[in-house]
VOVO-613397 format. One line per 5 residues: number of its first residue (from 1); their letters; for each residue x, y, z of N, C-alpha, C. Coordinates in nm, 3 decimals. Atoms other than C-alpha are relative to their C-alpha. Example, Ala and Ser with C-alpha at 12.3 -4.5 7.8 and 13.67 -1.06 7.14 Angstrom:
% residues 2
1 = as = 0.089:-0.119:0.000:1.230:-0.450:0.780:0.090:0.120:0.000  -0.082:-0.119:-0.006:1.367:-0.106:0.714:-0.077:0.109:0.073
This chain:
% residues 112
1 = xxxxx = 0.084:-0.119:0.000:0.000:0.000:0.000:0.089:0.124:0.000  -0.047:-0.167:0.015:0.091:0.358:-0.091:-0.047:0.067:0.149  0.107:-0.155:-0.111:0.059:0.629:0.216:-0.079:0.072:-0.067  0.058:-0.050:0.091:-0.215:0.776:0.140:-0.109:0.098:0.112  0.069:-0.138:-0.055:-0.458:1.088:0.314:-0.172:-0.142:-0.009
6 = xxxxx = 0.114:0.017:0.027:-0.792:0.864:0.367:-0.085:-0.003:0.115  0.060:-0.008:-0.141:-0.946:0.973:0.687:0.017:0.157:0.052  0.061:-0.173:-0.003:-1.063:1.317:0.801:-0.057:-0.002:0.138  0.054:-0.018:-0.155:-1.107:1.419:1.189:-0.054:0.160:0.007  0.074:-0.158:-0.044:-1.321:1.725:1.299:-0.015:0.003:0.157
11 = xxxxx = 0.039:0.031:-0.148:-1.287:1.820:1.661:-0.090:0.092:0.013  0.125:-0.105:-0.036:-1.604:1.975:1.807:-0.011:-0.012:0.174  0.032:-0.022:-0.157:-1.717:2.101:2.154:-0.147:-0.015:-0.022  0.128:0.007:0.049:-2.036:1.983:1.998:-0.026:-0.168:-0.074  -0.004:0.077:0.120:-2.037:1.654:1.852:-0.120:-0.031:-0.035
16 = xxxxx = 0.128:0.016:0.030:-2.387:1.565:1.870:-0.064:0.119:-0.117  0.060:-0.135:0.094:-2.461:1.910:1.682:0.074:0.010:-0.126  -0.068:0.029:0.084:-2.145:1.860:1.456:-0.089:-0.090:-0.107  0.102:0.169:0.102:-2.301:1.514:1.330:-0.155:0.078:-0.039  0.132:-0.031:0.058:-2.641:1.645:1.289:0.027:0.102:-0.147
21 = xxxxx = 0.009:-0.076:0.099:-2.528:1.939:1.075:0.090:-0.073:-0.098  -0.040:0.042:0.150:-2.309:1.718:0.850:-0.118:-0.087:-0.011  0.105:0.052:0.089:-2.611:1.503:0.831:-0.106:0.057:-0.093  0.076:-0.050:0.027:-2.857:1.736:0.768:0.022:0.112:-0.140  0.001:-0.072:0.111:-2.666:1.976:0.511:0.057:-0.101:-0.084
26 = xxxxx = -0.071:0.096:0.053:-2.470:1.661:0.352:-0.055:-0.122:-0.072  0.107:0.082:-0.005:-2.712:1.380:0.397:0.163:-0.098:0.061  -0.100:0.068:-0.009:-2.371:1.236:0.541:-0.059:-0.116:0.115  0.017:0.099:-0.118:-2.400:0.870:0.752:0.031:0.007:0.118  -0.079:0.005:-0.120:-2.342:0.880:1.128:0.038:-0.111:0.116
31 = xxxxx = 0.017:0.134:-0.063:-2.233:0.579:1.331:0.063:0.091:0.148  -0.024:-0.027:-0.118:-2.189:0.678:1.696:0.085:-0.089:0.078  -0.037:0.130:0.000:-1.923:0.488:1.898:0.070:0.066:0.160  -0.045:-0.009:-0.127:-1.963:0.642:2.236:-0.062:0.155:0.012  0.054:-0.135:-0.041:-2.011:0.986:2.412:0.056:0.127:-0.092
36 = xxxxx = -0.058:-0.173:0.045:-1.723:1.171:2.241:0.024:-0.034:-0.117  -0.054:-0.012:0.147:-1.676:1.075:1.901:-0.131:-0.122:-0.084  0.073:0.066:0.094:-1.870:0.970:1.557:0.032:-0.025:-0.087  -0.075:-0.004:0.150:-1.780:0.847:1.245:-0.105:-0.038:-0.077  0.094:-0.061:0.074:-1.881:0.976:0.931:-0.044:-0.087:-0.140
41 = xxxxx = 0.042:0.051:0.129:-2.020:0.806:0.630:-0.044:0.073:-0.139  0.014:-0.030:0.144:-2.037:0.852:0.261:0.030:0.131:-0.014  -0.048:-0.110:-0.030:-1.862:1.158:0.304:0.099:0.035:-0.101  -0.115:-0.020:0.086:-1.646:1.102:0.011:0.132:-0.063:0.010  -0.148:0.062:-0.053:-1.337:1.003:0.268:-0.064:0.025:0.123
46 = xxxxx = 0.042:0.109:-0.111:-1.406:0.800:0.560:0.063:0.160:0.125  -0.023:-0.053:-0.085:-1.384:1.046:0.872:-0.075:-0.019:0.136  0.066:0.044:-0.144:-1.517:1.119:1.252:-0.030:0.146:0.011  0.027:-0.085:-0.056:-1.600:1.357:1.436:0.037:0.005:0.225  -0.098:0.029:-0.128:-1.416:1.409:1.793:-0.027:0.132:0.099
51 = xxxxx = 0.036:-0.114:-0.184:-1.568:1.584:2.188:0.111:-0.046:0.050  -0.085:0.049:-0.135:-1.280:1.409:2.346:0.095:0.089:0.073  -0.074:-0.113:-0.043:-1.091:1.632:2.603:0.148:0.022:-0.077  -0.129:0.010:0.142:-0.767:1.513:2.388:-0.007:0.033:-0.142  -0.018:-0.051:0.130:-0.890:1.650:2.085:0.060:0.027:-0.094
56 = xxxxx = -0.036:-0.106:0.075:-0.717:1.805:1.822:0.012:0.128:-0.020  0.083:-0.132:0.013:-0.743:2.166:1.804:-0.038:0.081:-0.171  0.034:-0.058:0.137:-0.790:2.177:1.404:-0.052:-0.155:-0.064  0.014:0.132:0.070:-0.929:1.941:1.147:0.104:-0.077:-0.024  -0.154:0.120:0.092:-0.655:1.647:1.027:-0.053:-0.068:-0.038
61 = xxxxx = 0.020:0.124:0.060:-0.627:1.482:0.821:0.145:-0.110:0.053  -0.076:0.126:-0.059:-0.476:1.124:0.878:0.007:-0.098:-0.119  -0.076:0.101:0.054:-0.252:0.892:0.677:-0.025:-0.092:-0.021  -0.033:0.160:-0.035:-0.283:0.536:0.611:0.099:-0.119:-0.018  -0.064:0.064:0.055:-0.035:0.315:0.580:0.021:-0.147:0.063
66 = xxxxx = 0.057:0.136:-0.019:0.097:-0.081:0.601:0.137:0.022:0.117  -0.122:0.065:-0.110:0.428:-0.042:0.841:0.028:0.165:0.062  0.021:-0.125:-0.085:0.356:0.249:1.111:0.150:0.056:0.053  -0.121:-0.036:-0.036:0.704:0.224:1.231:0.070:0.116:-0.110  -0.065:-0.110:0.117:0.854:0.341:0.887:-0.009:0.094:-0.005
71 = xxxxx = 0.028:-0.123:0.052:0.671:0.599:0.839:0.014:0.074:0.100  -0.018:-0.115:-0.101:0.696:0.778:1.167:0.160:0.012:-0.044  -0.126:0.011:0.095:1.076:0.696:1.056:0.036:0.124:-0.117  0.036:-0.107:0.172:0.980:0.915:0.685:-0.010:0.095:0.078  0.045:-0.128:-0.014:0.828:1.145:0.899:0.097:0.105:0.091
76 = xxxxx = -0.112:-0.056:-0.047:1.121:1.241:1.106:0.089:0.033:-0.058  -0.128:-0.021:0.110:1.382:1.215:0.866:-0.040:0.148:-0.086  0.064:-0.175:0.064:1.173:1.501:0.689:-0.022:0.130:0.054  -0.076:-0.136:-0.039:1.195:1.741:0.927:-0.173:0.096:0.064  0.174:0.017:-0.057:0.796:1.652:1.074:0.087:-0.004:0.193
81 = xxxxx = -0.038:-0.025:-0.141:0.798:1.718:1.461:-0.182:-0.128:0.077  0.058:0.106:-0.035:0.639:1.410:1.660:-0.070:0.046:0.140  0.072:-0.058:-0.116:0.339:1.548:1.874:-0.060:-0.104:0.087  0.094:0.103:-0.082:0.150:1.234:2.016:0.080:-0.116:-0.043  -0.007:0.084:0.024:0.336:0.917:2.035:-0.085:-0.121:0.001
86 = xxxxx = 0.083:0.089:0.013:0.224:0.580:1.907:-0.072:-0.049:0.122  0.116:0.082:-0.099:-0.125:0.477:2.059:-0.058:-0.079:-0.067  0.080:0.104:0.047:-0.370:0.236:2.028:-0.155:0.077:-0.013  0.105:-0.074:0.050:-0.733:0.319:1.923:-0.088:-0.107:-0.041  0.070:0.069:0.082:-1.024:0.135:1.829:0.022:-0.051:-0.145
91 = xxxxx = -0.013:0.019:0.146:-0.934:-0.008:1.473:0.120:-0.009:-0.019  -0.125:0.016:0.028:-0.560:0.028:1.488:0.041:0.061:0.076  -0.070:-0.059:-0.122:-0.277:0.250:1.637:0.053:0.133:-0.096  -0.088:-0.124:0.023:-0.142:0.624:1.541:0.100:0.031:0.014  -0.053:-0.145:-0.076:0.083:0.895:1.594:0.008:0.124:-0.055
96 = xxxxx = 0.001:-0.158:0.107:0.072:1.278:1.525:0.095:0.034:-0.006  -0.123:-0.053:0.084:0.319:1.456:1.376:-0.038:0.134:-0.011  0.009:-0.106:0.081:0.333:1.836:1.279:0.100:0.016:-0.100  -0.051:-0.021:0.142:0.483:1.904:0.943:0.086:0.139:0.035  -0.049:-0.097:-0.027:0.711:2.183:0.899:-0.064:0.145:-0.056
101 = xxxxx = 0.119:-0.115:0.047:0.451:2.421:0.746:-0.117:0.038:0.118  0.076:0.007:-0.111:0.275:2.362:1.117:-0.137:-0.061:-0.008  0.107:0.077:-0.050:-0.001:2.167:1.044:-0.008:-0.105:0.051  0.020:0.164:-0.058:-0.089:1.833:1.257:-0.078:-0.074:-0.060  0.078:0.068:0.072:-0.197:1.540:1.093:0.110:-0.148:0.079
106 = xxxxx = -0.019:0.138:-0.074:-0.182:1.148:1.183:0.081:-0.108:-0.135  -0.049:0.149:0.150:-0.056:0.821:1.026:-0.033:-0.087:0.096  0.072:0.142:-0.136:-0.274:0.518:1.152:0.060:-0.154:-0.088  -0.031:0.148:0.055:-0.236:0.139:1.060:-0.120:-0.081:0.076  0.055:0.072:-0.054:-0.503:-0.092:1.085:0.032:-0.140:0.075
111 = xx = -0.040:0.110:-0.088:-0.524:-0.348:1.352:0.003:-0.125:-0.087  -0.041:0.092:0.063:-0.390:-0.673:1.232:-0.142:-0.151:0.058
């Protein structure tokens, strides 16, 4: 597998209201998978939506790839600054990164 951008996080101090308004102006799917976060359907590219006090403080986007190590690896060598080390997560495991242009964005790997 190529790295590739296929996952889209929105943090809200709202998620219940978040989700409604992408449903309602979008017609986007919502699967609920707890108090603080939702994920989004037919949205184009697979995303969520995120209340958790750990939030984000901007949208990211997030990575996917097949060997998580490497790429945090890529992402250092490039001159990316390593904000959240590898966790675990429903579905697989992360870590964030900021880029040197300052935006934060992830690289996940699904669970095996």
């Amino acid at each position: 597998m190529r790295d590739r951008i296929d996952y889209i996080e929105f943090p809200s101090s709202n998620r219940a209201g978040t989700s409604a308004f992408f449903q309602a102006a979008f017609g986007w799917g919502i699967t609920s998978y707890g108090p603080d976060y939702d994920g989004l359907e037919q949205a184009g590219i697979d995303g969520g939506v995120d209340q958790a006090p750990g939030k984000v403080a901007a949208t990211m986007a997030i990575v996917r790839t097949d060997d998580l190590d490497a790429a945090e690896r890529r992402v250092v060598a490039a001159g990316g600054t390593i904000t959240r080390a590898q966790f675990d997560f429903p579905g697989g495991r992360r870590f964030h990164f900021r880029e040197p242009g300052g935006n934060e964005m992830a690289v996940w790997i699904a669970r095996e």
